[in-house]
Backbone atoms as SQL, in Angstrom:
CREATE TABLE atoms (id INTEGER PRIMARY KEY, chain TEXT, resi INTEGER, resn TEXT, atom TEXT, x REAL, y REAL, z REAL);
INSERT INTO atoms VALUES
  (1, 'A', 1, 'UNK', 'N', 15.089, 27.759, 25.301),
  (2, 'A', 1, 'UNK', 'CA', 14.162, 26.699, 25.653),
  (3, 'A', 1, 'UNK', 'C', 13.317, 26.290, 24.445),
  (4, 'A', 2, 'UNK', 'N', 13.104, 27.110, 23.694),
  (5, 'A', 2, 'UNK', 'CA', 12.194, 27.039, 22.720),
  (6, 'A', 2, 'UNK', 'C', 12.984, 26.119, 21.541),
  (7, 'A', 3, 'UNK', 'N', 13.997, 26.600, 21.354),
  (8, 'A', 3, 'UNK', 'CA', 15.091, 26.449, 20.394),
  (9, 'A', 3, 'UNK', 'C', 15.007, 24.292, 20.919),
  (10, 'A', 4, 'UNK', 'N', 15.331, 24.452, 21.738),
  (11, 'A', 4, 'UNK', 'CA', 15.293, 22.826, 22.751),
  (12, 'A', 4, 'UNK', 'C', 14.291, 21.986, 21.897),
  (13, 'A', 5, 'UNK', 'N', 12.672, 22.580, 22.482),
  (14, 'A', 5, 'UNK', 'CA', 11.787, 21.408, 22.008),
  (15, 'A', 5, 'UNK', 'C', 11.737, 21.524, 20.593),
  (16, 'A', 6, 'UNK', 'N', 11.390, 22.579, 19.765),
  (17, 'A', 6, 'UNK', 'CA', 11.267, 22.219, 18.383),
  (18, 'A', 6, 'UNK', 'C', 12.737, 21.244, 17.569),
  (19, 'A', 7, 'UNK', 'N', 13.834, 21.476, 18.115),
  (20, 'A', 7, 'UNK', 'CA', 14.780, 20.268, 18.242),
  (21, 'A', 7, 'UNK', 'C', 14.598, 18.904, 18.380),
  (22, 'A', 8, 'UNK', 'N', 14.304, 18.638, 19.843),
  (23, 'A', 8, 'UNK', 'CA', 13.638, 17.791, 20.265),
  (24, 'A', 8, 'UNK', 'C', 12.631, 16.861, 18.850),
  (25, 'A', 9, 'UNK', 'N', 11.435, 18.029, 18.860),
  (26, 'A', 9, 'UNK', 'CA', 10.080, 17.298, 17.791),
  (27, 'A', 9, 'UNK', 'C', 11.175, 17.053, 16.628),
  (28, 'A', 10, 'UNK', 'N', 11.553, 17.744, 15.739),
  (29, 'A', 10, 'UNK', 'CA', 11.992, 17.681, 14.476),
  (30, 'A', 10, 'UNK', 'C', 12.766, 16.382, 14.805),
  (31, 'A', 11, 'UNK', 'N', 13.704, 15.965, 15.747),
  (32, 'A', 11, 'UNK', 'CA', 14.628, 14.875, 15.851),
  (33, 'A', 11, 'UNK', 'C', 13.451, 13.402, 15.795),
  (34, 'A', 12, 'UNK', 'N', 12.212, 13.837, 16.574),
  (35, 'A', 12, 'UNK', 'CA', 11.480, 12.754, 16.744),
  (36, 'A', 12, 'UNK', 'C', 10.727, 12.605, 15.086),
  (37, 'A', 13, 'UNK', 'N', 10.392, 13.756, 14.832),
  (38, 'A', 13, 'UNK', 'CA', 9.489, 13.740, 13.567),
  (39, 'A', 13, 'UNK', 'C', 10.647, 12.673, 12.472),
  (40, 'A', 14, 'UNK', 'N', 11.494, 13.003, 12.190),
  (41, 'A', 14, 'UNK', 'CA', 13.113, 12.381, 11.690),
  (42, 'A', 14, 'UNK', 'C', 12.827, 10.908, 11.680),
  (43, 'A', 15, 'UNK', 'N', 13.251, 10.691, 13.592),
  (44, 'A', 15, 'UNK', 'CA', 13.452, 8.933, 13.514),
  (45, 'A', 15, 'UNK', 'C', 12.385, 8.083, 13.547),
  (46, 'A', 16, 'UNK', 'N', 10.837, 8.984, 13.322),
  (47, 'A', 16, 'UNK', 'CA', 9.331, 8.302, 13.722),
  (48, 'A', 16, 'UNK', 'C', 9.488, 7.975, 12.084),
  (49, 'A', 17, 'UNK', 'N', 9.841, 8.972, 11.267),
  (50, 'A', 17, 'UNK', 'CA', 9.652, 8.935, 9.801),
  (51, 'A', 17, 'UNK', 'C', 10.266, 7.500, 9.341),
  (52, 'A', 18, 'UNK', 'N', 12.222, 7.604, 9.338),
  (53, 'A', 18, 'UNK', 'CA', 13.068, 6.452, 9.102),
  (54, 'A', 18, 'UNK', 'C', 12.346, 5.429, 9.351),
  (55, 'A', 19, 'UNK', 'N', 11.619, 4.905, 10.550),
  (56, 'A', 19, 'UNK', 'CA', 11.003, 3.815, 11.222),
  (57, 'A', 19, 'UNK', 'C', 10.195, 3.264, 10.441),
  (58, 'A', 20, 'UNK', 'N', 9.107, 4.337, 9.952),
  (59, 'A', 20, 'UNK', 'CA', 8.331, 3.994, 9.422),
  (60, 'A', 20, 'UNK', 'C', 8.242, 3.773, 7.772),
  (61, 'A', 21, 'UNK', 'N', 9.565, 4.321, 7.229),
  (62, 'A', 21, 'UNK', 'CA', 9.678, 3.442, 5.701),
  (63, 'A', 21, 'UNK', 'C', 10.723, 2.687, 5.818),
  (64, 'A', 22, 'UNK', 'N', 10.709, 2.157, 6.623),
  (65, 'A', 22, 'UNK', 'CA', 11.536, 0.117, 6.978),
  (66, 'A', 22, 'UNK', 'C', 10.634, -0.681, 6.980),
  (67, 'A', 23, 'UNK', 'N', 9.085, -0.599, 7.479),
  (68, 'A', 23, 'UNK', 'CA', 8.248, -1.336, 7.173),
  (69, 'A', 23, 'UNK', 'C', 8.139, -2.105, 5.957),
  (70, 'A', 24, 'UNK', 'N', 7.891, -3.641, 5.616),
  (71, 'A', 24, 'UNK', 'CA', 8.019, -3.845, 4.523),
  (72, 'A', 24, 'UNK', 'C', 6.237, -4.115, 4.466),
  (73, 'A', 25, 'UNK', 'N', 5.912, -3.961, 2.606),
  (74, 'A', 25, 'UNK', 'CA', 4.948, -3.880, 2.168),
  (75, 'A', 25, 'UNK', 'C', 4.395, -5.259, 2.233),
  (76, 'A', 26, 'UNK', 'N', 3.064, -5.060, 2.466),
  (77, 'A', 26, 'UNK', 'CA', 1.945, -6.615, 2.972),
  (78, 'A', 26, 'UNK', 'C', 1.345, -6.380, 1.362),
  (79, 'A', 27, 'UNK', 'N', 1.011, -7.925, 0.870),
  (80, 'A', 27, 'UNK', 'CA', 0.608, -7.877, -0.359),
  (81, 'A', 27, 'UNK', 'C', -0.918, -9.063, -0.423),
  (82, 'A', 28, 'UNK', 'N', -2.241, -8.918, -0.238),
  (83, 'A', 28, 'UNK', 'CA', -3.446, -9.743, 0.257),
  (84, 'A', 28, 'UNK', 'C', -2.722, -10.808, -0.874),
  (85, 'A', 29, 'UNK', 'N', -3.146, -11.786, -0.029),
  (86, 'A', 29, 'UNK', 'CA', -2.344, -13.397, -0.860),
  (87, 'A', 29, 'UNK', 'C', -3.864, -14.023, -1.181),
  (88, 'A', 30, 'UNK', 'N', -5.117, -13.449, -1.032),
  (89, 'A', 30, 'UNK', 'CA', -6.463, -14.548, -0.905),
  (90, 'A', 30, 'UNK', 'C', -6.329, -15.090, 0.610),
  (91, 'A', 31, 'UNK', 'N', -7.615, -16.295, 0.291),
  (92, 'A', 31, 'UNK', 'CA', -7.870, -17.107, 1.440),
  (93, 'A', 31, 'UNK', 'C', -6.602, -18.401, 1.788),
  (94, 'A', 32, 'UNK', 'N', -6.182, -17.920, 2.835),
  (95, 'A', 32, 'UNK', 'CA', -5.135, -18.967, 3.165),
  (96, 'A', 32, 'UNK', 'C', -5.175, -19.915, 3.998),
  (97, 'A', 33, 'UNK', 'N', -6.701, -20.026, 4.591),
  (98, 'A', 33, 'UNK', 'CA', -7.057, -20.202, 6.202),
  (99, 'A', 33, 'UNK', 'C', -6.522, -21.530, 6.238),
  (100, 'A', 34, 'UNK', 'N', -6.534, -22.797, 5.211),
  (101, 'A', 34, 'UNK', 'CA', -6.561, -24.019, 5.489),
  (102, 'A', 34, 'UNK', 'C', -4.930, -24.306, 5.613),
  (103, 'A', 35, 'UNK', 'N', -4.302, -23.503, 5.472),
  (104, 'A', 35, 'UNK', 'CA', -2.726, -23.029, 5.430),
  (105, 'A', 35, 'UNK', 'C', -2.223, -22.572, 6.524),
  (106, 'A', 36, 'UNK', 'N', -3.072, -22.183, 7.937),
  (107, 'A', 36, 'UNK', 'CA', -2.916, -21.489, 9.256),
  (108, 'A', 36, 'UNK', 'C', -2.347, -22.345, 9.897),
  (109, 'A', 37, 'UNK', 'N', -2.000, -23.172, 10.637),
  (110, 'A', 37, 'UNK', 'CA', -1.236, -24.053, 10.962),
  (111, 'A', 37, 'UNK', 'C', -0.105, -24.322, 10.855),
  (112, 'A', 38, 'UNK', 'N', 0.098, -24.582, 8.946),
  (113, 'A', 38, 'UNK', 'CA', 1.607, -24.738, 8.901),
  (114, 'A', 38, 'UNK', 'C', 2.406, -23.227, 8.666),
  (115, 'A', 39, 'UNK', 'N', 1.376, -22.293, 8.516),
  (116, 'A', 39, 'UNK', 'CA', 2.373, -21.368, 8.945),
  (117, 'A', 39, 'UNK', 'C', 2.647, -20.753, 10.178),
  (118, 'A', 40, 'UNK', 'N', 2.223, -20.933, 11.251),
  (119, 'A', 40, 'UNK', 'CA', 2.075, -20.583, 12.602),
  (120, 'A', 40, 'UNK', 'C', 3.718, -21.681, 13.241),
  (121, 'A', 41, 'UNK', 'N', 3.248, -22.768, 12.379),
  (122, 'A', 41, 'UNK', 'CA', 4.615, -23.874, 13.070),
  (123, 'A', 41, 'UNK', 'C', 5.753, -23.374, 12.331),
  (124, 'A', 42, 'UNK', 'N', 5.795, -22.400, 11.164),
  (125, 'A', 42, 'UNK', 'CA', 7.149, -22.221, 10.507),
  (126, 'A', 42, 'UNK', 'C', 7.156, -20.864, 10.518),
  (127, 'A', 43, 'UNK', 'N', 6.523, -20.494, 11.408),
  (128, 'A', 43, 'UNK', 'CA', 6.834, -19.033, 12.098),
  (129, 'A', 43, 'UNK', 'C', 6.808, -17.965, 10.740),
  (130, 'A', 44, 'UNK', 'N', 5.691, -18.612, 10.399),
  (131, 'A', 44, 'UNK', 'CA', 6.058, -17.296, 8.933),
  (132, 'A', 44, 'UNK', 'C', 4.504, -15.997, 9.215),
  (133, 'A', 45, 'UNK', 'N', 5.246, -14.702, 9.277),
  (134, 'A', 45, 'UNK', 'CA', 4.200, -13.875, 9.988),
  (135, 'A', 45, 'UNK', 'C', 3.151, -13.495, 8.893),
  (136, 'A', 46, 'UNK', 'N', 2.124, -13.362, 9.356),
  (137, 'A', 46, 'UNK', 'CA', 0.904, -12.426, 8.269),
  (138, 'A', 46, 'UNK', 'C', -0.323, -12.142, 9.136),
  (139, 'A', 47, 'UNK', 'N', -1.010, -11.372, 8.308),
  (140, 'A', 47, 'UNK', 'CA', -1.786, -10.457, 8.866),
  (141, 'A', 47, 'UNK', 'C', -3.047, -10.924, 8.454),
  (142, 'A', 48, 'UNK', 'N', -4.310, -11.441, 9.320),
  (143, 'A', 48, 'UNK', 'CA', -5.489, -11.875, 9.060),
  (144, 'A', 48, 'UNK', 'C', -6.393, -10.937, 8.974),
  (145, 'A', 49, 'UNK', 'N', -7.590, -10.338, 7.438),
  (146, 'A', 49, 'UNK', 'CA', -8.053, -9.204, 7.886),
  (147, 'A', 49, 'UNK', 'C', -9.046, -9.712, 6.797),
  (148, 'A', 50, 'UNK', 'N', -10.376, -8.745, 6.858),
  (149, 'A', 50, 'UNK', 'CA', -11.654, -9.479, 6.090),
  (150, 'A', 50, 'UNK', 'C', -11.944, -9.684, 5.312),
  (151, 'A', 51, 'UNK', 'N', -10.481, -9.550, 3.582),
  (152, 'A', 51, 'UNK', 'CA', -10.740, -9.275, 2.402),
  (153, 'A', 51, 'UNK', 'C', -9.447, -10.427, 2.374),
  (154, 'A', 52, 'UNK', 'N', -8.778, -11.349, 3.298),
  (155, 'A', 52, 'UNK', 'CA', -7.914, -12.116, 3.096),
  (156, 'A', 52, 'UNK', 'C', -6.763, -12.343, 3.956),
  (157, 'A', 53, 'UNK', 'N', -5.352, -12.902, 3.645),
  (158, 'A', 53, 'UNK', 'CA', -4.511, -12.820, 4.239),
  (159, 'A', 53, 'UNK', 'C', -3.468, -11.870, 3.584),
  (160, 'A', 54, 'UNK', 'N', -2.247, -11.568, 4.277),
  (161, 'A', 54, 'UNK', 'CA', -1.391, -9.936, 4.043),
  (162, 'A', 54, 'UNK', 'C', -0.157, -10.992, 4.495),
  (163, 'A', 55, 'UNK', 'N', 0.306, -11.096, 3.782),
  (164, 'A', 55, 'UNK', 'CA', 2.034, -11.221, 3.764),
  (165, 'A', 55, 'UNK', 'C', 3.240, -11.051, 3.013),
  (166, 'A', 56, 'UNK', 'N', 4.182, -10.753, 3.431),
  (167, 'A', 56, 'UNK', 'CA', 5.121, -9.355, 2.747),
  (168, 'A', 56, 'UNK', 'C', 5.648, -10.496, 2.116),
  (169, 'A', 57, 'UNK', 'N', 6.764, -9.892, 0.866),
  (170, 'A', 57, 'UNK', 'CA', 7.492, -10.812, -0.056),
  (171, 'A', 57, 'UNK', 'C', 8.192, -11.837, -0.012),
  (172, 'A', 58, 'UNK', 'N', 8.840, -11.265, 1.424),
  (173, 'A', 58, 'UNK', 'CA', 9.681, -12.300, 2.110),
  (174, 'A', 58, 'UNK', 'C', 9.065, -13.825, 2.483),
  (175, 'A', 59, 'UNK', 'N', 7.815, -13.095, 3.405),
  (176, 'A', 59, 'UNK', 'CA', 7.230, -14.328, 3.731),
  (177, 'A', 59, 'UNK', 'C', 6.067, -15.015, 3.410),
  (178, 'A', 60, 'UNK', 'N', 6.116, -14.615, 1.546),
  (179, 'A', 60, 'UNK', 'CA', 5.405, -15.128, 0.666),
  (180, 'A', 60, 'UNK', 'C', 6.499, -16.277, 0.105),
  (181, 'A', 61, 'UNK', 'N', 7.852, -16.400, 0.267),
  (182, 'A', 61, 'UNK', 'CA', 8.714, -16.815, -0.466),
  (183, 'A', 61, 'UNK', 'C', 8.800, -17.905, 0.487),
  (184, 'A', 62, 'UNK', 'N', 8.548, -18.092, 1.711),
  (185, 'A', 62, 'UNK', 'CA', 8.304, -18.687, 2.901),
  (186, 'A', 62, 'UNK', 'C', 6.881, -19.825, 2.635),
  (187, 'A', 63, 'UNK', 'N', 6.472, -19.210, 2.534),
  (188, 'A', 63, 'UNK', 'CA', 4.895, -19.810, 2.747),
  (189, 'A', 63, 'UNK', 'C', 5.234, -20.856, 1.482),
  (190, 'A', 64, 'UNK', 'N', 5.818, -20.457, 0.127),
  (191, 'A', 64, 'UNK', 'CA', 5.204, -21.053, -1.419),
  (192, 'A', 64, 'UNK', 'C', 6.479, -22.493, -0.845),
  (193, 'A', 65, 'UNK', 'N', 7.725, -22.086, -0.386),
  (194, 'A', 65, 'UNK', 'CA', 9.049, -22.958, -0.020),
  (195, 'A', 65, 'UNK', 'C', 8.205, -24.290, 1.401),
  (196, 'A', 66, 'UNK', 'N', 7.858, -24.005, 2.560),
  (197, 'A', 66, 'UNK', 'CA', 6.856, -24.592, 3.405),
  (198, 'A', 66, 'UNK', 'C', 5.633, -25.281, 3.325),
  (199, 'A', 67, 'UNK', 'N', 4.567, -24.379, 2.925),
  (200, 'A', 67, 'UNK', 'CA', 3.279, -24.404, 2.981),
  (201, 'A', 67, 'UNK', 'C', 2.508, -25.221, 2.084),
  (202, 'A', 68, 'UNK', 'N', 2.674, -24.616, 0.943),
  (203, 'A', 68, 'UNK', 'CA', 2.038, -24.834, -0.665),
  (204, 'A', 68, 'UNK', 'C', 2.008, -26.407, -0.868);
């Protein structure tokens, strides 16, 4: 039984880990606010937080191709 859960955890500890370095890295871009709009209509994701906006490489390449 014992043998079971520490199985169990280690399998979870494993695929919680994998999961979590697929995340891709957010990079603060500055103030983008007057830019909220057209990126909301071109579905390009980022993260609003009190030192700026956060959006990963991808959808920095998004925003400069759309937005700019």
């Amino acid at each position: 039984m014992l043998k079971k859960v520490s199985m169990i955890l280690v399998c979870t500890f494993l695929l919680t880990g994998v999961a979590g370095c697929s995340e891709e890295k957010m990079t603060n871009r500055g103030d983008l606010s007057a830019h909220v709009p057209c990126m909301e209509k071109k579905n390009i994701t980022f993260e609003q937080r009190a030192d700026g906006f956060y959006l990963s490489d991808d959808e920095w390449d998004k925003f400069i191709w759309f937005c700019s």
